[in-house]
C-alpha positions in Angstrom: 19.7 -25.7 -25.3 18.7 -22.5 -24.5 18.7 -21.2 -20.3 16.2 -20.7 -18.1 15.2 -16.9 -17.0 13.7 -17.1 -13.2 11.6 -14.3 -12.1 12.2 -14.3 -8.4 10.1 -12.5 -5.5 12.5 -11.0 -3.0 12.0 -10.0 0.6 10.4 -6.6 1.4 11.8 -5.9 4.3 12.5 -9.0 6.6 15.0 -11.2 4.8 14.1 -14.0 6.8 11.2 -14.0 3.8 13.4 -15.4 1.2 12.6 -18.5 0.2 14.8 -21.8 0.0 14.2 -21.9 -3.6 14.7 -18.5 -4.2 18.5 -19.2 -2.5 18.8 -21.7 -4.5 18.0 -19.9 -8.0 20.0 -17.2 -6.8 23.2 -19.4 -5.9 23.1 -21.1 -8.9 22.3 -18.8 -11.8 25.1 -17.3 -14.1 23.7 -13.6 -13.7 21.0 -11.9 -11.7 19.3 -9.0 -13.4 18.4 -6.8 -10.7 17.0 -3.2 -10.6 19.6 -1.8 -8.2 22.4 -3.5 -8.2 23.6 -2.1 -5.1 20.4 -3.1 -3.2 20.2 -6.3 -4.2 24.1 -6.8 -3.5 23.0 -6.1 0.1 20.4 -8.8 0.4 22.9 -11.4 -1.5 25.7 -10.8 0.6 23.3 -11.0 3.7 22.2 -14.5 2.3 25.9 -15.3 2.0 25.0 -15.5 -2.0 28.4 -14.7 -4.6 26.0 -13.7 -7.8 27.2 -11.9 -10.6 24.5 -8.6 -10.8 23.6 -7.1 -14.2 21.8 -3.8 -13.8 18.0 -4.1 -15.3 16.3 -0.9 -14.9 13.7 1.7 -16.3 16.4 3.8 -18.2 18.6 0.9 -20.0 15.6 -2.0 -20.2 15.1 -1.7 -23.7 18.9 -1.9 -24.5 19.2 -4.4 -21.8 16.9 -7.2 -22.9 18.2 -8.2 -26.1 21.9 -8.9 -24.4 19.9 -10.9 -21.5 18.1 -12.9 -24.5 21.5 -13.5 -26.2 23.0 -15.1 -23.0 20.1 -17.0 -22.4 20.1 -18.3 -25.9 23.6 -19.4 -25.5 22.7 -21.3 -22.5 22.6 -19.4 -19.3 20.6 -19.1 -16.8 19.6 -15.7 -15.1 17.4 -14.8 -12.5 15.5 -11.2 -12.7 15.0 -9.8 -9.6 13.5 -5.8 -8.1 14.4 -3.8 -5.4 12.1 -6.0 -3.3 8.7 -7.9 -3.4 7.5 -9.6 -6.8 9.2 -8.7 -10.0 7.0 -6.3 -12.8 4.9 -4.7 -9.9 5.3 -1.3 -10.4 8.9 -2.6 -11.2 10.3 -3.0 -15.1 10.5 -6.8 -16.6 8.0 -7.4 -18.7 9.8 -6.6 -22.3 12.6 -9.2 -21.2 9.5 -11.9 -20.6 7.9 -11.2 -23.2 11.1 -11.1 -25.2 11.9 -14.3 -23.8 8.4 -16.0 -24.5 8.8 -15.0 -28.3 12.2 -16.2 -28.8 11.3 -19.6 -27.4 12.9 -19.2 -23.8 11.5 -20.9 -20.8 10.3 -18.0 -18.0 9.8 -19.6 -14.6 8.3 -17.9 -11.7 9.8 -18.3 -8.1 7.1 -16.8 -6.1 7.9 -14.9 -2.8 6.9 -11.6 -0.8 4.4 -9.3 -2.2 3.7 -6.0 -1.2 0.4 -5.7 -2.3 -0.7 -8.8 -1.2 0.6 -8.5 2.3 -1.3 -5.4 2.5 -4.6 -6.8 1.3 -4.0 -9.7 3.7 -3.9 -7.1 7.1 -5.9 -4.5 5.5 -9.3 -6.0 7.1 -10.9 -4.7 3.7 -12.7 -6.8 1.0 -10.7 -9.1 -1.2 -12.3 -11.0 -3.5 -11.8 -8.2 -6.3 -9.5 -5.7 -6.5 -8.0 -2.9 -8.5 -4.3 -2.2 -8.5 -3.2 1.0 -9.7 0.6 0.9 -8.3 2.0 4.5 -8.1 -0.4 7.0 -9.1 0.6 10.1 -11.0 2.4 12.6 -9.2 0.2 15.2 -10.0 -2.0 17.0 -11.9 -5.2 15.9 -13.9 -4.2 12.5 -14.4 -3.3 12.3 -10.5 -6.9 12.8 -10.2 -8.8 10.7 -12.7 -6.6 7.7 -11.1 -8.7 8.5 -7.5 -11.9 8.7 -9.6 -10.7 5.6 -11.3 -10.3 4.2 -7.8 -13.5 6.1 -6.1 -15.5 4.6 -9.4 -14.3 1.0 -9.3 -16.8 -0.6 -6.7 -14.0 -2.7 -5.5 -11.4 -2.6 -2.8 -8.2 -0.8 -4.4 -4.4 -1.6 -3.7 -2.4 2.3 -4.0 1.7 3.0 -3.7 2.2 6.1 -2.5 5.4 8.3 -1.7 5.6 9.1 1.6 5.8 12.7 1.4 2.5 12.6 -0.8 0.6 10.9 1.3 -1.2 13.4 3.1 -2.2 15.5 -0.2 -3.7 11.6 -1.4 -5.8 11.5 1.3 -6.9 15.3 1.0 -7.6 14.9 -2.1 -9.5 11.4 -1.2 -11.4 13.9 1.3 -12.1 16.6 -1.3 -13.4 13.9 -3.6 -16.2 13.0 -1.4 -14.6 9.9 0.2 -14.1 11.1 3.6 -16.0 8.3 5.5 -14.7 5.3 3.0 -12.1 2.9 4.8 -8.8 3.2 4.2 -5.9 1.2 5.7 -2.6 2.5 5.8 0.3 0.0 5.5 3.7 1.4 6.3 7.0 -0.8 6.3 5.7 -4.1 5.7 7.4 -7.0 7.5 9.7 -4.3 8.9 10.2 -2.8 12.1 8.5 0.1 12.2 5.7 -1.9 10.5 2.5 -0.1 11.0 -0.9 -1.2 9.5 -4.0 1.1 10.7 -7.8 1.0 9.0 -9.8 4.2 9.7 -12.7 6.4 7.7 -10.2 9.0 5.3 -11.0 11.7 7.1 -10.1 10.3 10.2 -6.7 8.9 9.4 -5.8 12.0 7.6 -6.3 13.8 11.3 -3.6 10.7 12.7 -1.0 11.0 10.0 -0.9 14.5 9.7 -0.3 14.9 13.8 1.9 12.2 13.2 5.3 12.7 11.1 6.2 9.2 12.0 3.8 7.8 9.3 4.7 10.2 6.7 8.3 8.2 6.3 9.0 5.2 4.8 7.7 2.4 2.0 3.2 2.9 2.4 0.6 0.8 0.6 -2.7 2.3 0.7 -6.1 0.1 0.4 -8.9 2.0 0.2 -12.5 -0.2 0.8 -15.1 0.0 -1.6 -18.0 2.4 -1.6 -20.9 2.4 0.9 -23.3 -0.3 0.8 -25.9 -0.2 -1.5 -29.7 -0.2 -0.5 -31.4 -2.6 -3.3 -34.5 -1.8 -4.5 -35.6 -5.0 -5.2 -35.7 -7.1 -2.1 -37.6 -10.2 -3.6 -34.6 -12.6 -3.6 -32.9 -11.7 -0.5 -34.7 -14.2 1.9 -33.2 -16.8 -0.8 -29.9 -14.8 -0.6 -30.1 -15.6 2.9 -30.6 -18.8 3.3 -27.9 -19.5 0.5 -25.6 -17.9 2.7 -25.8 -20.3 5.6 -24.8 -22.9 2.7 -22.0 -21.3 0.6 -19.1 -18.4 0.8 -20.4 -14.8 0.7 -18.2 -14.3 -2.3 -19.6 -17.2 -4.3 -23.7 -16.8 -3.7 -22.6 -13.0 -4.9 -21.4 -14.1 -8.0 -24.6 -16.4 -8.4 -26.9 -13.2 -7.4 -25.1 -11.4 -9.6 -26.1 -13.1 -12.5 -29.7 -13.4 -12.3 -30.0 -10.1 -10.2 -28.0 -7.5 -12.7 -27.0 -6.0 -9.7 -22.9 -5.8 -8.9 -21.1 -8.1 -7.5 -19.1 -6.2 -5.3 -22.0 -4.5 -3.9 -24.2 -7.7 -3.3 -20.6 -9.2 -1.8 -20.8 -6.0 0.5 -24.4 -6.8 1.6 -24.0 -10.4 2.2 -20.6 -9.8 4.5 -23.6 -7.1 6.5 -25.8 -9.8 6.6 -23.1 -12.4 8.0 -22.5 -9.9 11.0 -25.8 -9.4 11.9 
């Protein structure tokens, strides 16, 4: 019979994250495919784990998964692991579980710590829809149509960022007209330097600029949706109203939604004003 290949979430900073199952995989698979072998060697011998690592990475994944298939085939197990958080977010993996899936192979996830969760959890920012764009491009015209992309979307949007980018981002947020949207910075997650802060663009571009301390380490940005838009049509929103005092914002939204035309995000945006008042 062929193995079993575990996708398992690592911590992203506090170790004390880890899971008991995740321990467990990691104990008792015959390999664990990790990005960077030498980080992940940390974290195992901090968990008192003897694994055998295999790198897994951008540059060899292609090479790389038809050997992992092979063992599993034969009957291993192996676990696939990132530098940190959930594997395949912004993080390679997804030829060796789609190689898997087609040859027949059992893929099992082991959830754990997730960066851009963690961030949407503390962000104090809409969740209910969201785009994810990971790391944007470094630069250029395609750098920018990823922040229209964003600035477009009508929902709240999850960003990586390198820390020594992160003030042109938010210029360039600024230049693009978003100067008063929300944004919350996330910075070290779960470490100790940890620093989660929601401001208007242009006022937490002032903060991190005068502050070199936030320019350094691992950042997740969320930037909020648009402002809230003024309907036209204000026929339904006494029913709107009274629905709310009944159900979740996010679900009478999705009703209004459909027999209004209007978005959901933005009727999601008005109900959460009308909660508040």
């Amino acid at each position: 019979m062929s193995g079993v290949l575990y996708v398992v979430s690592t911590p992203i900073g506090n170790v004390a994250d880890i899971s008991e199952r995740a321990q467990s995989v990691l104990q008792d698979v015959a390999a664990v495919a990790a990005e960077d072998t030498r980080r992940t060697g940390v974290l195992l011998d901090a968990l008192g784990i003897q694994a055998r690592l295999v790198s897994y990475h951008d540059h060899n994944e292609r090479e790389r998964t038809p050997q992992l298939v092979e063992r599993l085939q034969q009957g291993e197990s192996l676990a696939l692991v990132s530098d940190a958080g959930t594997p395949l977010v912004s993080d390679p993996g997804y030829r060796l579980v789609r190689a898997c899936q087609e040859a027949g192979i059992q893929v099992v996830p082991v959830p754990g710590a997730s960066a851009v969760l963690a961030a949407l959890a503390v962000a104090g920012l809409p969740t209910d829809e969201f785009l994810f764009l990971g790391f944007l491009p470094a630069k250029g015209k395609v750098r920018r149509d990823a922040l229209q992309r964003s600035l477009d979307s009508g929902c709240t949007t999850v960003i990586f960022e390198a820390p020594h980018r992160l003030v042109s981002l938010l210029e360039q947020l600024v230049d693009a007209g978003a100067a008063e949207r929300e944004v919350a910075l996330c910075r070290e997650l779960t470490k100790n330097f940890e620093t989660v802060r929601r401001a208007p663009v242009a006022e937490l571009l002032e903060w991190v600029t005068a502050d070199l301390n936030q320019q350094k380490g691992e950042i997740v940005l969320v930037l909020g949706p648009g402002e809230q838009q003024h309907f036209a049509n204000t026929q339904w929103q006494p029913l709107a109203k009274r629905l709310l005092q009944e159900l979740p914002a996010a679900r009478v939204a999705k009703v209004l939604a459909e027999f209004t035309g209007e978005k959901r995000q933005a009727l999601y945006q008005w109900l959460l004003e009308q909660e508040g008042k």
